[in-house]
C-alpha positions, 0 to 999 in steps of 0.5 A: 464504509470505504477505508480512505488510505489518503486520510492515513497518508495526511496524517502521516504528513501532519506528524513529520512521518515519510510515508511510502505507498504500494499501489496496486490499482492506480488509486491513488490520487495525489492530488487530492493530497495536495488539495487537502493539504492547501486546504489546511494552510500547508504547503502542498509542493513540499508535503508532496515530496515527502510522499513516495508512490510506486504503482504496480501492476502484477503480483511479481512487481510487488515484492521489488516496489517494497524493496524500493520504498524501503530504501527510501526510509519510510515511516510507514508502508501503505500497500493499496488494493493488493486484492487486484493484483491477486485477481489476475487470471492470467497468471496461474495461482500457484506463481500468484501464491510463490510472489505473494509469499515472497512479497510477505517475508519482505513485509515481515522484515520490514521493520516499519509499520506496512499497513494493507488497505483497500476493499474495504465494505461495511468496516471490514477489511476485504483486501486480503479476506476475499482471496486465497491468502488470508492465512499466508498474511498470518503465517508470513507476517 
């Protein structure tokens, strides 16, 4: 089973909430926000500006999208699919391991909800447990 972050964004939305999303794979499908949204007789011009979306493609973009999105004061912090930007071999593991952690300490003092989704099989969470930093989430988070 495949975790729908959309369905967390539209939640948010539901309740008054200003959700923020880190996507890391160009997943995200905004319009599929705003059809959902017109589908339950809201408006979907409004709803999507109070959607903040950074995509990013390397593990070092992390750290500075968090920053971004949390200047916007968001109520919750969405990183989508971080496992592919782990997944890049062109960048040695122990630069991918030093920009995680960094990305880690900004989450930590976040001080909103950061919710991590994505990779998700059969109810689990994925994202984060088929690479090497499951433990570094634990210890910085």
């Amino acid at each position: 089973m495949k975790y729908d972050y959309h369905d967390t964004i539209l939640d948010c939305l539901r309740k008054h909430m200003k959700p923020a999303l880190v996507d890391c794979s160009s997943r995200f499908d905004l319009y599929r926000v705003a059809r959902m949204v017109r589908w339950s007789g809201g408006n979907p011009r409004e709803v999507l500006r109070s959607i903040r979306v950074i995509r990013v493609f390397t593990i070092f973009q992390v750290k500075p999208a968090i920053e971004k999105v949390l200047r916007t004061r968001p109520d919750l912090i969405i990183i989508a699919d971080i496992e592919r930007v782990l997944e890049d071999e062109g960048v040695a593991e122990e630069e991918k391991a030093m920009a995680f952690e960094r990305a880690m300490r900004v989450v930590a003092r976040a001080g909103v909800p950061v919710l991590f989704a994505g990779g998700e099989q059969d109810g689990q969470n994925t994202a984060i447990s088929n690479t090497a930093y499951p433990e570094r989430i634990r210890r910085v988070v």
